[in-house]
PyMOL Python script that loads the backbone (N, CA, C, O; Angstrom):
from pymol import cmd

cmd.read_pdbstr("""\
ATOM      1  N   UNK A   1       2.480  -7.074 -18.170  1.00  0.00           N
ATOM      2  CA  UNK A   1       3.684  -7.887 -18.221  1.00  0.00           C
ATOM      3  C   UNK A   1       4.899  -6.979 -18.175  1.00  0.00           C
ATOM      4  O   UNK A   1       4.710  -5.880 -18.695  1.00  0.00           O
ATOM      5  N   UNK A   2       5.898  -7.159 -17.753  1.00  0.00           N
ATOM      6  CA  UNK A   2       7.168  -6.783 -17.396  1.00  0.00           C
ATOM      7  C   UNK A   2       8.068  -6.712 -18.661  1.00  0.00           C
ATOM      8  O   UNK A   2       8.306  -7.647 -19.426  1.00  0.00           O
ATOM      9  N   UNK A   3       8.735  -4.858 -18.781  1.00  0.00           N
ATOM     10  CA  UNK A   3       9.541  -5.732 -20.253  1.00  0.00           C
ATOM     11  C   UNK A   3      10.878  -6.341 -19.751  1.00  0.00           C
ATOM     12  O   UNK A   3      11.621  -6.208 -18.779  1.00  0.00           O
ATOM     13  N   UNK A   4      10.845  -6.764 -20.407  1.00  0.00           N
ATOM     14  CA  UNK A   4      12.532  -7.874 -20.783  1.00  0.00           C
ATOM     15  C   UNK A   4      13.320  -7.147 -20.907  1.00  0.00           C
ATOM     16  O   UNK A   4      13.206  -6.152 -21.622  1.00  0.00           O
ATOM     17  N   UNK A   5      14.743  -7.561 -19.981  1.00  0.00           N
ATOM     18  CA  UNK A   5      16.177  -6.228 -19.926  1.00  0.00           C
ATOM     19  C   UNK A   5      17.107  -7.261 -20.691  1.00  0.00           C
ATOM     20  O   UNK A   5      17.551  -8.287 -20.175  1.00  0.00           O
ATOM     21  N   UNK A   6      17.343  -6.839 -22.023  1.00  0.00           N
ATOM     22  CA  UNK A   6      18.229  -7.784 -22.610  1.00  0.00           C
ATOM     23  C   UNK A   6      19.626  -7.190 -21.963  1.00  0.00           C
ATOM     24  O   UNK A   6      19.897  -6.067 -21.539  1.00  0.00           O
ATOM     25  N   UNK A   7      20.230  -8.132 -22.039  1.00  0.00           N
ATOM     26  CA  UNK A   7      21.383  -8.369 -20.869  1.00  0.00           C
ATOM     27  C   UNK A   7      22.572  -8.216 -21.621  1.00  0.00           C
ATOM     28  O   UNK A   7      23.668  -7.734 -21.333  1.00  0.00           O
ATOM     29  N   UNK A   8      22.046  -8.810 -22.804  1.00  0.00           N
ATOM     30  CA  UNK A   8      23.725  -8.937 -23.923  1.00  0.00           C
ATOM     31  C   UNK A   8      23.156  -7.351 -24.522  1.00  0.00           C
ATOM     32  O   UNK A   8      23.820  -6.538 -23.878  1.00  0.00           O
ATOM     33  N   UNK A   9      22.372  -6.709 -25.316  1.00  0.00           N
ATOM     34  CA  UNK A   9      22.479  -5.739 -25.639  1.00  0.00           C
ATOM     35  C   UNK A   9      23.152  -4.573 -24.647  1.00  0.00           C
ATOM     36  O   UNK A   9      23.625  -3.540 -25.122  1.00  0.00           O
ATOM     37  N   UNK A  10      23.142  -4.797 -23.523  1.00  0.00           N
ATOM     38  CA  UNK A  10      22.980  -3.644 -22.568  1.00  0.00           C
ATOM     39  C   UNK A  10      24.856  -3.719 -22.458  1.00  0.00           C
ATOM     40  O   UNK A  10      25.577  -2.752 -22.706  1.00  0.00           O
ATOM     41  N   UNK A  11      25.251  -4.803 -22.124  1.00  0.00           N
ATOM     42  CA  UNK A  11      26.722  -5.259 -22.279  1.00  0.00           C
ATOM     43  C   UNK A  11      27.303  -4.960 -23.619  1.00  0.00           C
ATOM     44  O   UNK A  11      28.530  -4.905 -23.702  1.00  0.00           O
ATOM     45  N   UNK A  12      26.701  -4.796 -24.492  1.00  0.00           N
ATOM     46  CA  UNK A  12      27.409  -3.984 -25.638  1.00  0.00           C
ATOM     47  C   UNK A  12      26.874  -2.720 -26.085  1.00  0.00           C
ATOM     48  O   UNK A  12      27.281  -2.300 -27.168  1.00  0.00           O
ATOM     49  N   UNK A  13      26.292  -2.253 -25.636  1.00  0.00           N
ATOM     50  CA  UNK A  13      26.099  -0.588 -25.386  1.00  0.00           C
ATOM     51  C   UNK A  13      27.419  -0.176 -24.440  1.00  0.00           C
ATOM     52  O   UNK A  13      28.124   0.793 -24.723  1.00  0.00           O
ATOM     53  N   UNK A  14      27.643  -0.964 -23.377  1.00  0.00           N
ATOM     54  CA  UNK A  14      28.806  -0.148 -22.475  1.00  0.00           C
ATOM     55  C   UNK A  14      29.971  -0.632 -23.274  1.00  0.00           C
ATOM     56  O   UNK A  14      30.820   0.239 -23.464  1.00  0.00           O
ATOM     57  N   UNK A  15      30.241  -1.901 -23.832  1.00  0.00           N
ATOM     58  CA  UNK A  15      31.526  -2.235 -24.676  1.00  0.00           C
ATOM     59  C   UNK A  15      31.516  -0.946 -25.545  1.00  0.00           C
ATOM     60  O   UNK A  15      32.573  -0.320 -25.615  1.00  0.00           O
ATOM     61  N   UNK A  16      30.460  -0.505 -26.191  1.00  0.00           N
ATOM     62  CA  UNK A  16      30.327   0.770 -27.225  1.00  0.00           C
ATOM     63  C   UNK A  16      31.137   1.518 -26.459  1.00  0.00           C
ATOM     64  O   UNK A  16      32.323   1.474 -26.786  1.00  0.00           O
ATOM     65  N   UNK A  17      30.835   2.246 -25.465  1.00  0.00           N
ATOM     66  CA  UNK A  17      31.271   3.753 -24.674  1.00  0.00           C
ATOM     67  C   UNK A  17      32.603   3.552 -24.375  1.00  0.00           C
ATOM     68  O   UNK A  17      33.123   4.422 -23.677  1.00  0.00           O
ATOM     69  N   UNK A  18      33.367   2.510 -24.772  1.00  0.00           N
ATOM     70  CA  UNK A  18      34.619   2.097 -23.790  1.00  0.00           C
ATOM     71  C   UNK A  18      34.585   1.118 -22.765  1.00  0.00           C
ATOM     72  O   UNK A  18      35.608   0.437 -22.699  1.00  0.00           O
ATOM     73  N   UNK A  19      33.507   0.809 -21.780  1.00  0.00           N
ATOM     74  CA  UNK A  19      34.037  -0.214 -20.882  1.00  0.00           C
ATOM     75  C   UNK A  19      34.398  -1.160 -21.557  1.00  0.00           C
ATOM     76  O   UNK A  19      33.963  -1.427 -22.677  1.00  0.00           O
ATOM     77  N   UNK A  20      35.703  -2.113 -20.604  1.00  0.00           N
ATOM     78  CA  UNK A  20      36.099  -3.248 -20.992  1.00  0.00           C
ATOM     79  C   UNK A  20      34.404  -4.075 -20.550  1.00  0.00           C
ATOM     80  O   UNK A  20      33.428  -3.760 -19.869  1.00  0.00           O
ATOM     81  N   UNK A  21      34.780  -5.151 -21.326  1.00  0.00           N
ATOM     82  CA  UNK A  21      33.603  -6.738 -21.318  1.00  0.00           C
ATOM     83  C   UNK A  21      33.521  -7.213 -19.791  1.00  0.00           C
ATOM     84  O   UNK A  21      32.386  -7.337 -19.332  1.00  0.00           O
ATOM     85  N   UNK A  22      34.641  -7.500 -18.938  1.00  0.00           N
ATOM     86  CA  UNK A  22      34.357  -7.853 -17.375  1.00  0.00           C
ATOM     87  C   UNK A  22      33.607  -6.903 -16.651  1.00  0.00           C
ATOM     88  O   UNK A  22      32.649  -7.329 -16.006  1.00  0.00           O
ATOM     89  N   UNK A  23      33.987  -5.098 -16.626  1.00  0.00           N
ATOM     90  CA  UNK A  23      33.188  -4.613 -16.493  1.00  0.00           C
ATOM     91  C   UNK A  23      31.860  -4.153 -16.638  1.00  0.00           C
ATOM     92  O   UNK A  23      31.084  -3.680 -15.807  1.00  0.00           O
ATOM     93  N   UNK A  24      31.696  -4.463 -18.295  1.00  0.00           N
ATOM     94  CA  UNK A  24      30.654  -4.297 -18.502  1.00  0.00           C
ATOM     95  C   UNK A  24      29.587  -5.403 -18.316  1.00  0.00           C
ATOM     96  O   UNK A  24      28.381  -5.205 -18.468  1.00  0.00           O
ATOM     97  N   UNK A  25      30.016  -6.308 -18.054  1.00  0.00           N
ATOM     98  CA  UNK A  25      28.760  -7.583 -17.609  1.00  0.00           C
ATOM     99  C   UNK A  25      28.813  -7.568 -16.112  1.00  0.00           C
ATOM    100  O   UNK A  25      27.841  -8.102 -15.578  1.00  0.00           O
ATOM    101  N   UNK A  26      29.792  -7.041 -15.259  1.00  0.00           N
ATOM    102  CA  UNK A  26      29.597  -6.801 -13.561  1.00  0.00           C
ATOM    103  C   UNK A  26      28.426  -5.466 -13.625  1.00  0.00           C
ATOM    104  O   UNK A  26      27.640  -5.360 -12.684  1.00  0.00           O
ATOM    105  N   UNK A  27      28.375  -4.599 -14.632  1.00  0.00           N
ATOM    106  CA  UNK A  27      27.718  -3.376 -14.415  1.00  0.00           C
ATOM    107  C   UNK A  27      25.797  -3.823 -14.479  1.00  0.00           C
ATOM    108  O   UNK A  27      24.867  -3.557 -13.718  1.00  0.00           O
ATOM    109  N   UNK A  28      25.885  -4.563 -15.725  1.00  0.00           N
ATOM    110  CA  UNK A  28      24.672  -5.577 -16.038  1.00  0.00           C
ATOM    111  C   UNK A  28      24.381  -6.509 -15.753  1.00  0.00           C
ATOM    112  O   UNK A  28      23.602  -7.105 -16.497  1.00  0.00           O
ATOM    113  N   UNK A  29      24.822  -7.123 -14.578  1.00  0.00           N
ATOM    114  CA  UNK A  29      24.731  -8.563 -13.936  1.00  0.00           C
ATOM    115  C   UNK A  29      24.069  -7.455 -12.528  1.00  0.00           C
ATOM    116  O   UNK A  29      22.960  -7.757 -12.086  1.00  0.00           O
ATOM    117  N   UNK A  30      24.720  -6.375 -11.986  1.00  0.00           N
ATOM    118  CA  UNK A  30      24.393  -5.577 -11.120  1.00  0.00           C
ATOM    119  C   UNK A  30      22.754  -4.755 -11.291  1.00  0.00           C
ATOM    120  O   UNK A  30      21.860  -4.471 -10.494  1.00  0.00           O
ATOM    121  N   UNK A  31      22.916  -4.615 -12.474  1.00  0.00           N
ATOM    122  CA  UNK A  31      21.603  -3.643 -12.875  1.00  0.00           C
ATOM    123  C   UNK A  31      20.654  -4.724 -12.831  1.00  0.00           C
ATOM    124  O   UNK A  31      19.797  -4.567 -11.962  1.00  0.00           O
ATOM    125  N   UNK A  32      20.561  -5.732 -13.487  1.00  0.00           N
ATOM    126  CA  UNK A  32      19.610  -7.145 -13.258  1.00  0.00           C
ATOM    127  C   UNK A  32      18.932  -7.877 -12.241  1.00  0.00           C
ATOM    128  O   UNK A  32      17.804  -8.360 -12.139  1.00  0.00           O
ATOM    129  N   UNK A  33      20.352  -7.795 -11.225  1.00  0.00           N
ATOM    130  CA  UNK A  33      19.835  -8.120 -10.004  1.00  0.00           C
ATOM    131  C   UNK A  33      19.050  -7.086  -9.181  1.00  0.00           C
ATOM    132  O   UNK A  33      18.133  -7.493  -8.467  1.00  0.00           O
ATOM    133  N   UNK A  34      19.353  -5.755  -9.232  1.00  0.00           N
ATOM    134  CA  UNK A  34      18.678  -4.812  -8.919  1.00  0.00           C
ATOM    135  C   UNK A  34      17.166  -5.084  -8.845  1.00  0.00           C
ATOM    136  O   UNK A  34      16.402  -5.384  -7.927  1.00  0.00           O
ATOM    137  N   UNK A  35      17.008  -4.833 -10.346  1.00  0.00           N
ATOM    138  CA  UNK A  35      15.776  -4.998 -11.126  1.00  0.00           C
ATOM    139  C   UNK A  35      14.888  -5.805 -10.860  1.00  0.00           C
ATOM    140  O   UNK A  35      13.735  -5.405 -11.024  1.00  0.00           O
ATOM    141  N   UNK A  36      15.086  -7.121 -10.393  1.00  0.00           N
ATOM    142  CA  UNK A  36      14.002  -8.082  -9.970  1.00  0.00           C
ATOM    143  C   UNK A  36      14.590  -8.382  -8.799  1.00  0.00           C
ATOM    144  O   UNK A  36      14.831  -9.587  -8.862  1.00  0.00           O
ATOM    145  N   UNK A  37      14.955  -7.960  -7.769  1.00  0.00           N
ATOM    146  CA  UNK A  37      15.218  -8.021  -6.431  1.00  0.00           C
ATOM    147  C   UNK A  37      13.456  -7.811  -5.556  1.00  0.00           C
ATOM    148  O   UNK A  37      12.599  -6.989  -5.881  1.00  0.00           O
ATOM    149  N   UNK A  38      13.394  -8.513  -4.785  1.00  0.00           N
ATOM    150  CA  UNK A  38      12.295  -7.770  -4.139  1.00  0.00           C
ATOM    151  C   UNK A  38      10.967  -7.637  -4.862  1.00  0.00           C
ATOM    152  O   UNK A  38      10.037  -7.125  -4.240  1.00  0.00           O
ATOM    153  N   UNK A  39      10.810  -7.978  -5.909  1.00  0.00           N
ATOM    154  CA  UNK A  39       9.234  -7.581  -6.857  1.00  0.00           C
ATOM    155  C   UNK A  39       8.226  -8.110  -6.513  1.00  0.00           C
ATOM    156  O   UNK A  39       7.120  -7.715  -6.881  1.00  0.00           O
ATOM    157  N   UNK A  40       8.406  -9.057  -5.776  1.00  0.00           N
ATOM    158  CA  UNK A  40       6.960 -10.395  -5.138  1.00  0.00           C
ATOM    159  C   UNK A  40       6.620  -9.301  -3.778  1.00  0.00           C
ATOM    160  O   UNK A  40       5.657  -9.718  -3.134  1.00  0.00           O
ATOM    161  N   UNK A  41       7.205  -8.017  -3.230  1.00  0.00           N
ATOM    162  CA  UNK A  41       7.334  -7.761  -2.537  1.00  0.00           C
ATOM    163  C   UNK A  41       6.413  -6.230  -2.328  1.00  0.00           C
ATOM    164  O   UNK A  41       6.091  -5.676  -1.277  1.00  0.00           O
ATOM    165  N   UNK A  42       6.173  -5.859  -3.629  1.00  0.00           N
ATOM    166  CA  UNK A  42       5.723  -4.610  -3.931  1.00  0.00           C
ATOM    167  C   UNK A  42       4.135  -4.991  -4.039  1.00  0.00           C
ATOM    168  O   UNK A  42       3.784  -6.074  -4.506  1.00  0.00           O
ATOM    169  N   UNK A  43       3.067  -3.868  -3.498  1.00  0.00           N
ATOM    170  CA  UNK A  43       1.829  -3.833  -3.601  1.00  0.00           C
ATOM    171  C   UNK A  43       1.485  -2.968  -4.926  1.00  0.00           C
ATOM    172  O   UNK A  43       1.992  -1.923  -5.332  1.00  0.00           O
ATOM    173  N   UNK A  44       0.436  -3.774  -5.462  1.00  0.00           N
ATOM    174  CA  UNK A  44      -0.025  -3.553  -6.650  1.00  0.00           C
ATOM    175  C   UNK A  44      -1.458  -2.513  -6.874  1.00  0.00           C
ATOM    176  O   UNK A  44      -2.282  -2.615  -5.966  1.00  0.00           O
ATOM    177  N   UNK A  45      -1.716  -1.783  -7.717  1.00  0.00           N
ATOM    178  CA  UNK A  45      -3.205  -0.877  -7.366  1.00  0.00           C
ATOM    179  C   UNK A  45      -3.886  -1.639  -6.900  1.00  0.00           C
ATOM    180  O   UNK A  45      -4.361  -1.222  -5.844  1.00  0.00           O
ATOM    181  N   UNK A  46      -4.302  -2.939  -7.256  1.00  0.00           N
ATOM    182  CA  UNK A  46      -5.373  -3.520  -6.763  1.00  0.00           C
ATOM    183  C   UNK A  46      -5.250  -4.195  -5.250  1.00  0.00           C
ATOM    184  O   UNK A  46      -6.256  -4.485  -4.603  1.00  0.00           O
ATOM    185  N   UNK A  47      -3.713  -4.441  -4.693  1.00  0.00           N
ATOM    186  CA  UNK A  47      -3.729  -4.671  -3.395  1.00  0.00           C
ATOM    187  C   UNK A  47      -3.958  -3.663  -2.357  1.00  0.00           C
ATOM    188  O   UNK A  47      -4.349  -3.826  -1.201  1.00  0.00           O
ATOM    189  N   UNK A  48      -3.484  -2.058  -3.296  1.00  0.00           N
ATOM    190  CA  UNK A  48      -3.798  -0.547  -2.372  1.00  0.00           C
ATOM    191  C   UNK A  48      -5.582  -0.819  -2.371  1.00  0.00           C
ATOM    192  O   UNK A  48      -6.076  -1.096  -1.278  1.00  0.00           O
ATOM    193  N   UNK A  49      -6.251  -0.759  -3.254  1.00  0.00           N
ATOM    194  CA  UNK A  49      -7.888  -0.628  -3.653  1.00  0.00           C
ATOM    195  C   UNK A  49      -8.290  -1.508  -2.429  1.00  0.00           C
ATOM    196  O   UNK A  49      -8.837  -0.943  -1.481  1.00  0.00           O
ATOM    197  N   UNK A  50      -8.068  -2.792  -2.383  1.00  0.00           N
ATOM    198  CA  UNK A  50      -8.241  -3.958  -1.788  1.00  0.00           C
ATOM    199  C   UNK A  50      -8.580  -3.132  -0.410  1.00  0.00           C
ATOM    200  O   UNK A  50      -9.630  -2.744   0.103  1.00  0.00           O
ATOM    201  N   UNK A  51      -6.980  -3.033   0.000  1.00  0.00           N
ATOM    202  CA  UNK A  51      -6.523  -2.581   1.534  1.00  0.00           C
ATOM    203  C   UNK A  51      -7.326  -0.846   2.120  1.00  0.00           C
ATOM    204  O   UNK A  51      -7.625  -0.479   3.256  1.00  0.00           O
ATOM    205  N   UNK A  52      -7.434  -0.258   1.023  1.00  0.00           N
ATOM    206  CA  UNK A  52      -8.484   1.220   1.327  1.00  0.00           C
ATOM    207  C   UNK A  52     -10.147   1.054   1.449  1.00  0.00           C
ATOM    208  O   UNK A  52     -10.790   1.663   2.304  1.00  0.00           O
ATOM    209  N   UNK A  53     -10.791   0.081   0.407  1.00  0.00           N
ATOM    210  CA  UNK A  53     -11.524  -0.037   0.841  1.00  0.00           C
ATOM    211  C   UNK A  53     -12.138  -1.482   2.010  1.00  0.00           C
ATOM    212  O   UNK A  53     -13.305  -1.836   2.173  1.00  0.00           O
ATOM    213  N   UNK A  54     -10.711  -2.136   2.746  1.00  0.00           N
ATOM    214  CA  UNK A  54     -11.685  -2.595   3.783  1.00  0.00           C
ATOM    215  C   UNK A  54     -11.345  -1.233   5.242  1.00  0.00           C
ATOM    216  O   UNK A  54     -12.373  -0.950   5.859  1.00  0.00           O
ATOM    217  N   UNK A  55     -10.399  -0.690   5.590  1.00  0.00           N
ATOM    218  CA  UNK A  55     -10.199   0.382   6.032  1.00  0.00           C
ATOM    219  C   UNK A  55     -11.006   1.278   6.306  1.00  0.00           C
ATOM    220  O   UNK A  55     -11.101   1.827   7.403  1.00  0.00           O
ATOM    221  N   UNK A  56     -12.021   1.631   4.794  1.00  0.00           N
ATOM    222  CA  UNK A  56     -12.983   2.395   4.681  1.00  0.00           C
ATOM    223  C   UNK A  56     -14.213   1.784   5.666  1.00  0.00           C
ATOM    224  O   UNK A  56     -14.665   2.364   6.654  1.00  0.00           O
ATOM    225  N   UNK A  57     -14.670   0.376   5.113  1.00  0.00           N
ATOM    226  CA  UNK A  57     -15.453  -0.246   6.461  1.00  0.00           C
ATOM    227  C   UNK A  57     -14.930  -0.344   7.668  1.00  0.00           C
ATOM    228  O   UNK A  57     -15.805  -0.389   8.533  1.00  0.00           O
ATOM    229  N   UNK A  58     -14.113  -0.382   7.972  1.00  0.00           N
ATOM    230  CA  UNK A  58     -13.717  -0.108   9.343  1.00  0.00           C
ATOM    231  C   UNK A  58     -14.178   0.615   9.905  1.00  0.00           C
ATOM    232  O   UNK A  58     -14.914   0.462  10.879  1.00  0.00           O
ATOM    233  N   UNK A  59     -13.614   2.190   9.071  1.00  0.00           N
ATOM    234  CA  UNK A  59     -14.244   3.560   9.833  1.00  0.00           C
ATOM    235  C   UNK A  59     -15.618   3.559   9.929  1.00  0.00           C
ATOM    236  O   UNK A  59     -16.215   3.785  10.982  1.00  0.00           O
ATOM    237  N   UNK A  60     -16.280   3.251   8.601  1.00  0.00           N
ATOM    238  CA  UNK A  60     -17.725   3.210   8.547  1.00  0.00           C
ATOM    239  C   UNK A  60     -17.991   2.377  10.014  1.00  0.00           C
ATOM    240  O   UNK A  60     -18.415   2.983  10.999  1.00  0.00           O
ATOM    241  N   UNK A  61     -17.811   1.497  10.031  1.00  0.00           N
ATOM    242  CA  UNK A  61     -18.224   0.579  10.997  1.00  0.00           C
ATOM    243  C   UNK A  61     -18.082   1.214  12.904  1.00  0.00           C
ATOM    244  O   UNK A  61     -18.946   1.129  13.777  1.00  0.00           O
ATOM    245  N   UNK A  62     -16.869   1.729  12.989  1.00  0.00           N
ATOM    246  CA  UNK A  62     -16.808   2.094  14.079  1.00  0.00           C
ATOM    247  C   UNK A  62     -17.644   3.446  14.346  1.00  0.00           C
ATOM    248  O   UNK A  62     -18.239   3.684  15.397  1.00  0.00           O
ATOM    249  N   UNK A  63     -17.586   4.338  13.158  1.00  0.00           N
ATOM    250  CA  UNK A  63     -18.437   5.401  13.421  1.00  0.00           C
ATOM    251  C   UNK A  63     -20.028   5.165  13.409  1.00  0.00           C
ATOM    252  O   UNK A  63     -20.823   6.102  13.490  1.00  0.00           O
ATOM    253  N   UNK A  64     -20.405   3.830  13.300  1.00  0.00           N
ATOM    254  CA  UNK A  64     -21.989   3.870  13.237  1.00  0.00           C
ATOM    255  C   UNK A  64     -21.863   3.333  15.082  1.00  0.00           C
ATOM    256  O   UNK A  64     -22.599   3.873  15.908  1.00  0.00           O
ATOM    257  N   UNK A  65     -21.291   2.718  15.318  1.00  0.00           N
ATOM    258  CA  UNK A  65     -20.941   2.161  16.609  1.00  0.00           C
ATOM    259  C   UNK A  65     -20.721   3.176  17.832  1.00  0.00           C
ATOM    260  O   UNK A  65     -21.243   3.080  18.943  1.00  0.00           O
ATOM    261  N   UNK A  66     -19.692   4.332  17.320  1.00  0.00           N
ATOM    262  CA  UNK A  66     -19.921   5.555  18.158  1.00  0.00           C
ATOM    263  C   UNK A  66     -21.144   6.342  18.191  1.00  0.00           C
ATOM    264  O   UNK A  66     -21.452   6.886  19.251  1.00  0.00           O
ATOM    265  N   UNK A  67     -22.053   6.501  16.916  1.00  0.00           N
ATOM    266  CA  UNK A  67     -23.142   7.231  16.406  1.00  0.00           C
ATOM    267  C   UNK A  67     -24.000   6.962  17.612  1.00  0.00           C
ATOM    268  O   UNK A  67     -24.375   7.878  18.344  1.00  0.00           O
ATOM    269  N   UNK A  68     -24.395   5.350  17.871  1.00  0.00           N
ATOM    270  CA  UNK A  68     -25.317   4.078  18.337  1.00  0.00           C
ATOM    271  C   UNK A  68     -24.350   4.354  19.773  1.00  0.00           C
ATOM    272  O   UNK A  68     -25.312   4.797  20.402  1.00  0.00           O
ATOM    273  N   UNK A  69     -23.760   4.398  20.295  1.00  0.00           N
ATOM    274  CA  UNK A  69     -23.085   5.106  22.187  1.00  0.00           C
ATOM    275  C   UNK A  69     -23.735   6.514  22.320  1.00  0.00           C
ATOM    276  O   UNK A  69     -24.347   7.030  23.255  1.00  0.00           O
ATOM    277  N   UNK A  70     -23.377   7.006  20.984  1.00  0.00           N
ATOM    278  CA  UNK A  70     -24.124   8.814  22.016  1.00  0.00           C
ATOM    279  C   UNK A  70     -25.320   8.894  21.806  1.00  0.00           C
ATOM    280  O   UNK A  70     -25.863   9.811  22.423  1.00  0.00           O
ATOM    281  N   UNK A  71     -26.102   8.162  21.034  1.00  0.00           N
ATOM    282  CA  UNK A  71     -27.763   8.329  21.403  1.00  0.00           C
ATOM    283  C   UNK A  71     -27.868   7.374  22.549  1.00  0.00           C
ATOM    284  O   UNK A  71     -28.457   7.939  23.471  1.00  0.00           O
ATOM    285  N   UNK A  72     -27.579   6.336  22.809  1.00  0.00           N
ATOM    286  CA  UNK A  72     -27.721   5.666  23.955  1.00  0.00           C
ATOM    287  C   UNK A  72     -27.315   6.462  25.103  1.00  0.00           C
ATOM    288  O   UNK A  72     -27.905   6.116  26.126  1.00  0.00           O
ATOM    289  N   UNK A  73     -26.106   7.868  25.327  1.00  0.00           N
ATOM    290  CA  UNK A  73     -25.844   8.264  26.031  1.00  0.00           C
ATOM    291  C   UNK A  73     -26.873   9.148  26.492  1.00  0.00           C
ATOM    292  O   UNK A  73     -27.267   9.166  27.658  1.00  0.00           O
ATOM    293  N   UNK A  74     -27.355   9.964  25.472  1.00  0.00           N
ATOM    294  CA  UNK A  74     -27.967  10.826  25.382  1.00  0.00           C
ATOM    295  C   UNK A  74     -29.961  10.197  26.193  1.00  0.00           C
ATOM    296  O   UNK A  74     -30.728  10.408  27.132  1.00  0.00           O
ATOM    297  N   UNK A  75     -29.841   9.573  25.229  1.00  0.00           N
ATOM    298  CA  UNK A  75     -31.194   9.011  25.813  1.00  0.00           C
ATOM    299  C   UNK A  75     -31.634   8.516  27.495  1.00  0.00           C
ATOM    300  O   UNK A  75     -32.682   8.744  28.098  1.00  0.00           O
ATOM    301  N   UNK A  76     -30.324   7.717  27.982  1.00  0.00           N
ATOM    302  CA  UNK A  76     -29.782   7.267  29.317  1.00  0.00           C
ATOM    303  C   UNK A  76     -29.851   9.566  29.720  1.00  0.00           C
ATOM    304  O   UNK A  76     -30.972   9.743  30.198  1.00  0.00           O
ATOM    305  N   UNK A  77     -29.461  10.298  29.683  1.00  0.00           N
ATOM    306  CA  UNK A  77     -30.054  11.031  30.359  1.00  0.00           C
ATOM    307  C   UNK A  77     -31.049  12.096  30.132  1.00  0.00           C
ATOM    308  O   UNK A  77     -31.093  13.157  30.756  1.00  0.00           O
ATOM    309  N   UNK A  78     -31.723  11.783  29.330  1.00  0.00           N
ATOM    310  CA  UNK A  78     -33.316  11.907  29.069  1.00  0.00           C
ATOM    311  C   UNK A  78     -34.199  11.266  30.203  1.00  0.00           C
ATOM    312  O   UNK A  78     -35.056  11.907  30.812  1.00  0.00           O
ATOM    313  N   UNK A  79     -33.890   9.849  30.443  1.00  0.00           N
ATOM    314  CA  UNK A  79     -34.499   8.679  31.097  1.00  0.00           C
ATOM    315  C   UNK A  79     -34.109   9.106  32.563  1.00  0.00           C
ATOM    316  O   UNK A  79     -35.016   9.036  33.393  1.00  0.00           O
ATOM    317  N   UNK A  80     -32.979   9.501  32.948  1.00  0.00           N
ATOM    318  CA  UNK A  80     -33.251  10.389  34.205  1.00  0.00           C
ATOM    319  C   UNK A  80     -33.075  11.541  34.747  1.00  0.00           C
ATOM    320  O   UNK A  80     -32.782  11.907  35.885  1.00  0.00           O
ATOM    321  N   UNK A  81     -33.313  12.111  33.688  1.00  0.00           N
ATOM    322  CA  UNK A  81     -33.804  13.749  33.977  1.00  0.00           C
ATOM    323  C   UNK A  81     -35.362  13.872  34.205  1.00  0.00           C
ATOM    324  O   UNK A  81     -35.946  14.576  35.029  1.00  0.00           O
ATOM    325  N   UNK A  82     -35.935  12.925  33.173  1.00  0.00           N
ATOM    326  CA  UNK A  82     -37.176  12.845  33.326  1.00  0.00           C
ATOM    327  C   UNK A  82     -37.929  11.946  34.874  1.00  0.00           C
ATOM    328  O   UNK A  82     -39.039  12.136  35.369  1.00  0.00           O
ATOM    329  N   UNK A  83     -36.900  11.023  35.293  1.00  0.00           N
ATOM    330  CA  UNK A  83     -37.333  10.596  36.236  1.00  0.00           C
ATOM    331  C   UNK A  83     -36.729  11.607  37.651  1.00  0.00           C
ATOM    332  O   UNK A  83     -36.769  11.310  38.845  1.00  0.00           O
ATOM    333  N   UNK A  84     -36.281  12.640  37.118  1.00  0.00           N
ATOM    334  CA  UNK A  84     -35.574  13.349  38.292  1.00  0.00           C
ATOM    335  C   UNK A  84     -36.972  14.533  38.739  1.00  0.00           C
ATOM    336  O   UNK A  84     -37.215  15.023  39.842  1.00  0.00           O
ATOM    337  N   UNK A  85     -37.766  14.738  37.308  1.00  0.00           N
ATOM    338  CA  UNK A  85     -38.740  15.540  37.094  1.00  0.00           C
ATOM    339  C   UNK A  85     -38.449  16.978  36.463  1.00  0.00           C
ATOM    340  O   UNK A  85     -39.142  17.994  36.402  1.00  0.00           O
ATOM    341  N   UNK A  86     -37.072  16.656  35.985  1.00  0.00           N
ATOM    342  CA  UNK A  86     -36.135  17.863  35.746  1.00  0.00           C
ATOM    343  C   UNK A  86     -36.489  18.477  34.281  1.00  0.00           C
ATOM    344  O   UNK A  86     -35.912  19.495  33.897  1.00  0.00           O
ATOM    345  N   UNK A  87     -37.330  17.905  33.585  1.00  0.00           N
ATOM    346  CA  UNK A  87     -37.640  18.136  32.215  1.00  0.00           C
ATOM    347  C   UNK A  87     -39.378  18.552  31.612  1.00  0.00           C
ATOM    348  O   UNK A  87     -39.587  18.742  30.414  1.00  0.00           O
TER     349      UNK A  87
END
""", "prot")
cmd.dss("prot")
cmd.show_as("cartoon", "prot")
cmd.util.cbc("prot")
cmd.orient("prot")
C-alpha cells in the first residue's frame, strides 16, 4: 500500500521555513499532483516477471525451431550425398 502525503502537514512545514500559506499550498498542491500522476501507468515486479518469462518461451521456442531446421538441413544433405555415392 502507498503511504499517505499529508497535505496540511507538509503546508505547515513550509509555513514553518517562511513561505507565505498561498505559496505554500501551490508548492503542495504541485508536489501531490506530481506524486500520483501517471501511477496506473508504471509496471510492477510482477508485470516485469510476467513479461520475462513469456519472452523467455519465445526464445526457447524459436531456438528449438532453429535446432529442428539444421538437422533437417543437415540430414537433407546426408540424403544426397549419399545418393550422389559421395559418402
Amino acid at each position: 500500500m502507498a503511504a499517505v502525503f499529508d497535505t496540511r502537514a507538509a503546508v505547515r512545514g513550509l509555513e514553518a521555513a517562511g513561505i507565505d500559506t498561498k505559496h505554500a499550498e501551490a508548492i503542495v498542491e504541485t508536489m501531490r499532483d506530481a506524486r500520483t500522476a501517471d501511477t496506473d501507468q508504471l509496471a510492477t515486479k510482477a508485470d516485469l516477471k510476467a513479461d520475462l518469462a513469456e519472452l523467455r518461451a519465445d526464445l526457447y521456442r524459436a531456438l528449438w525451431i532453429q535446432g529442428g531446421a539444421i538437422v533437417a538441413i543437415i540430414a537433407g544433405f546426408f540424403t544426397i550425398l549419399s545418393g550422389l555415392k559421395l559418402l
